[in-house]
N, C-alpha and C positions, 0 to 999 in steps of 0.2 A: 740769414739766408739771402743771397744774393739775389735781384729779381734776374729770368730770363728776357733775354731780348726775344720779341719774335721772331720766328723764319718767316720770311717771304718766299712761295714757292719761285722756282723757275718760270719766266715769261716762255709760254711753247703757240709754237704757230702749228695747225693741223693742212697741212696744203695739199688739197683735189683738185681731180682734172674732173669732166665730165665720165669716167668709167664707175659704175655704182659698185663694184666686186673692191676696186681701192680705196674707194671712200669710204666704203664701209668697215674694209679693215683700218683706216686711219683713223675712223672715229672709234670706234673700238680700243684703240689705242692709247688713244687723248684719254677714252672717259675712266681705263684701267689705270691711270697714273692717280687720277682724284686732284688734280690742281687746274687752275684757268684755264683753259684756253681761248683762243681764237680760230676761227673758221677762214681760211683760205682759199677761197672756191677759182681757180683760172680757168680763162677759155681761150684754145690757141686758134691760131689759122689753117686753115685746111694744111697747106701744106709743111708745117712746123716738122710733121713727124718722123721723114726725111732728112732735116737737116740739125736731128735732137742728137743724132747720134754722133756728131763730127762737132759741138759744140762743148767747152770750157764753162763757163760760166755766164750766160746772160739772158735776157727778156724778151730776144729776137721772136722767138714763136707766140709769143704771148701777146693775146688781143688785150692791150692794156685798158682799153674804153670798157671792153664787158667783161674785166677782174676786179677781184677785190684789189685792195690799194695797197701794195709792197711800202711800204715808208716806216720809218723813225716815231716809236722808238724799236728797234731790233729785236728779234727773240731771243733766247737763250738756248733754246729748243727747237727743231724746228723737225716734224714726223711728218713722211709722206709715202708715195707709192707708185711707181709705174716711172717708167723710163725721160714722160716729155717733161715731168718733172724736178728730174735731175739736175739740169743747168740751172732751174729760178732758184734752188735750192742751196745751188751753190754759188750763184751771184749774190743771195742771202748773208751767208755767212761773208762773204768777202767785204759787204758792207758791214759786217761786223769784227773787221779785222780779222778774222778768221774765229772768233770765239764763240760763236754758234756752233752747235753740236748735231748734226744731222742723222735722224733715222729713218 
């Protein structure tokens, strides 16, 4: 009999804003899959929420001093909820070449 190699689940980032109604449905989500995660808690700038809707991909709105640490090594996974963040979501993947998988 041959041995198996292990699976390694997917690395998945859980990323909230301060809204407790999408947090809760993110953690909900993280904890129905059964594999690792990590807790990604951001806080943006008063005025981020106007200019979430006309942005691509980046960390503009984002109070980087009072978030968690976006860095290396990348998810595989990355589940979130609400609109502001969209953009950190998808500057995510882009520093992953595009091979993060966003829900």
């Amino acid at each position: 009999m041959n041995p198996v190699e292990p699976v390694h689940p997917p690395s998945v980032w859980l990323v909230t804003g301060y809204r407790a109604g999408e947090r809760n449905q993110v953690l909900a989500l993280g904890e129905a899959l059964g594999w690792p995660f990590e807790l990604k808690e951001l806080s943006y700038h008063s005025t981020e929420f106007r200019t979430s809707l006309f942005r691509g991909s980046d960390l503009r709105g984002v109070r980087l001093d009072q978030s968690a640490r976006l860095e290396p090594p990348w998810p595989d996974l990355v589940i979130s909820a609400g609109m502001r963040n969209e953009p950190v979501c998808r500057w995510i993947r882009a520093q992953q070449g595009g091979q993060t998988r966003i829900v």
